[in-house]
C-alpha positions in Angstrom: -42.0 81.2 -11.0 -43.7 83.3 -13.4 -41.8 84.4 -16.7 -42.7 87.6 -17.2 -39.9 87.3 -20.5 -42.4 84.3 -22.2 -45.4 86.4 -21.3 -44.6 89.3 -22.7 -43.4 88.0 -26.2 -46.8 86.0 -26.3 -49.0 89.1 -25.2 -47.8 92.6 -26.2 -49.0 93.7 -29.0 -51.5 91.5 -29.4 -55.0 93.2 -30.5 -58.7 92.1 -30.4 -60.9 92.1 -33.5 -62.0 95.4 -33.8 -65.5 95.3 -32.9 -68.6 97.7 -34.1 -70.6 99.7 -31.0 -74.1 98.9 -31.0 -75.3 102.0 -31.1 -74.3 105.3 -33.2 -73.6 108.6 -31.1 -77.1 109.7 -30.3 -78.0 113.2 -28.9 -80.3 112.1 -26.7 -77.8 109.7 -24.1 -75.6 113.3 -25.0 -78.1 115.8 -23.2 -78.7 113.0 -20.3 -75.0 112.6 -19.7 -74.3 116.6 -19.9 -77.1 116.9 -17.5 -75.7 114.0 -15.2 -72.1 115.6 -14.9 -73.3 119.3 -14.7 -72.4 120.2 -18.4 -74.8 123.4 -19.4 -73.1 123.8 -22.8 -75.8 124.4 -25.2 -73.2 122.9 -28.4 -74.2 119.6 -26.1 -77.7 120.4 -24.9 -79.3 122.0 -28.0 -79.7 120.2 -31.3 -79.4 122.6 -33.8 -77.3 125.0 -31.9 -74.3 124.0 -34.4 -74.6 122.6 -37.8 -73.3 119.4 -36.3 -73.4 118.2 -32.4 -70.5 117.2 -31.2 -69.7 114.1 -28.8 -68.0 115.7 -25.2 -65.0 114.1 -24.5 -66.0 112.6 -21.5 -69.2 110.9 -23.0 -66.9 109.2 -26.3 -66.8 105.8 -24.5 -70.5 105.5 -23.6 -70.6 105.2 -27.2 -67.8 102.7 -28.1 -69.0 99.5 -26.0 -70.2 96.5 -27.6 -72.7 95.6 -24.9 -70.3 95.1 -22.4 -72.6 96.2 -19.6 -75.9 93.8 -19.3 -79.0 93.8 -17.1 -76.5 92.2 -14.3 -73.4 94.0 -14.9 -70.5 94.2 -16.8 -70.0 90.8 -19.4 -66.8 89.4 -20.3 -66.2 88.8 -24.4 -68.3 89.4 -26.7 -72.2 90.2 -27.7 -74.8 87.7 -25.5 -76.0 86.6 -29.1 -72.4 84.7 -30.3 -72.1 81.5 -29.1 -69.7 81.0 -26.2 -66.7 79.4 -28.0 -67.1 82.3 -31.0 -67.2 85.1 -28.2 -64.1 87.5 -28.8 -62.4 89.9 -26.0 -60.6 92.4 -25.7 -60.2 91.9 -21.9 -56.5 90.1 -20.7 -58.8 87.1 -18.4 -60.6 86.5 -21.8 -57.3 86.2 -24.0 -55.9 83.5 -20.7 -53.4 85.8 -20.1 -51.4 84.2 -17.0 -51.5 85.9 -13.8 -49.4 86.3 -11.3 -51.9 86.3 -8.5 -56.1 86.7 -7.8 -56.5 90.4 -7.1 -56.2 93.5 -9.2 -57.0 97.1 -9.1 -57.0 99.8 -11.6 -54.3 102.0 -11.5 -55.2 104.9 -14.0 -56.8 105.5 -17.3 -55.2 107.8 -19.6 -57.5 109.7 -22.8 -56.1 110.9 -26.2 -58.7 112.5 -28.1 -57.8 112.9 -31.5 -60.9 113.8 -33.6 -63.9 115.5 -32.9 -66.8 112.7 -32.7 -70.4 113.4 -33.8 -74.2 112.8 -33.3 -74.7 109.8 -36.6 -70.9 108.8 -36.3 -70.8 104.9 -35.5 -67.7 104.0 -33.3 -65.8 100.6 -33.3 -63.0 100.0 -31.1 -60.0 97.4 -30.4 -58.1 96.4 -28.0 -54.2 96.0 -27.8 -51.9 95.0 -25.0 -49.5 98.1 -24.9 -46.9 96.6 -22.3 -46.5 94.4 -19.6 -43.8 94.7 -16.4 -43.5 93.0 -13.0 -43.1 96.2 -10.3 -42.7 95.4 -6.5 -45.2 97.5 -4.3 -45.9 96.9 -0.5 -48.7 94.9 -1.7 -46.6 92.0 -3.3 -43.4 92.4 -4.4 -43.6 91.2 -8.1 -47.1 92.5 -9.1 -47.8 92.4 -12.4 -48.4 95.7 -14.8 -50.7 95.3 -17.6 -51.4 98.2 -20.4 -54.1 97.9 -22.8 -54.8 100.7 -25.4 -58.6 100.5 -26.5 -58.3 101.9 -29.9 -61.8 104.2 -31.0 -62.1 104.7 -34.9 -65.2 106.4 -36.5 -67.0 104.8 -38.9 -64.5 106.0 -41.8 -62.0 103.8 -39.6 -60.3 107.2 -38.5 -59.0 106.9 -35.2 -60.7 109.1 -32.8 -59.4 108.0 -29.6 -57.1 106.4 -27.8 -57.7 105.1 -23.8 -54.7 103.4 -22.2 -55.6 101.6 -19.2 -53.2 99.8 -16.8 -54.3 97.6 -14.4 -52.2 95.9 -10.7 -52.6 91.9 -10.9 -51.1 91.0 -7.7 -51.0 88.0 -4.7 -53.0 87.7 -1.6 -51.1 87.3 1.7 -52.3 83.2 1.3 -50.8 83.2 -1.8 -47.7 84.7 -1.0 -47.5 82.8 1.8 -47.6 80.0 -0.5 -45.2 80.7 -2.8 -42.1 81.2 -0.2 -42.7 85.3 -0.3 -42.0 86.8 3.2 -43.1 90.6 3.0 -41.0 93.0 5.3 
């Protein structure tokens, strides 16, 4: 049986190691994401156009990783230059958070931007588990809710930005077949 009560007190609230981006907020990976999604707004496209350029909104998070995405894909913990047993992560499979079951699925990413972020600005960002909840669905009837809240500061450790993302842990039919659970 999974306590969700002994999870919870064990989990919420706990936050990663804030952890520096690698890169600053560039104008270049700017203009190439405006082009991408369509944006024409010369305060993203031209430098000089305003005394300073301003980060969009929807391009903040390309500059808050810490080289999460590699040549293969997307790397759990930490930088590929810390040694395995020194890697820190913000991710709940990293921390050994128990699940409930093998599968999950991202159920919505909310975005609270709080200050305006700039070309030079250098981003850091934590991670904190906001809430966890057990909610039946048609899928398995005690899936598991987890909220994490990547925290963005600047580098005068002003927070800029705030993404809450839940993700569904749930069963496979095997594995609720398994554990006694019938689904209707």
């Amino acid at each position: 049986m999974y306590d969700i009560e002994a999870v919870r007190r064990e989990f919420i609230g706990r936050t990663s190691p804030k952890r520096r981006a690698k890169y600053p907020v560039e104008h270049e990976p700017i203009r190439r994401h405006c082009i991408m999604v369509g944006n024409d707004n010369p305060l993203y496209l031209e430098p000089g156009y305003a005394p300073r350029t301003p980060c969009p909104p929807t391009a903040l998070w390309i500059f808050s990783m810490q080289e999460r995405l590699g040549p293969k894909g997307p790397k759990a913990g930490g930088s590929s230059r810390e040694k395995p047993d020194e890697k820190l992560s913000d991710s709940p499979f990293a921390l050994k958070m128990p699940m409930i079951g093998s599968q999950f699925t991202n159920m919505g990413r909310e975005l609270e931007f709080l200050l305006p972020v700039y070309v030079g600005d250098h981003l850091s960002s934590a991670t904190r588990t906001a809430d966890l909840y057990l909610k039946p669905t048609r899928l398995d009837p005690e899936s598991l809710w987890i909220v994490n809240e990547d925290i963005i500061t600047n580098q005068k450790d002003e927070v800029v930005c705030l993404i809450r993302n839940t993700l569904m842990n749930f069963r496979t039919a095997d594995e609720l077949k398994a554990a006694g659970v019938t689904q209707k």
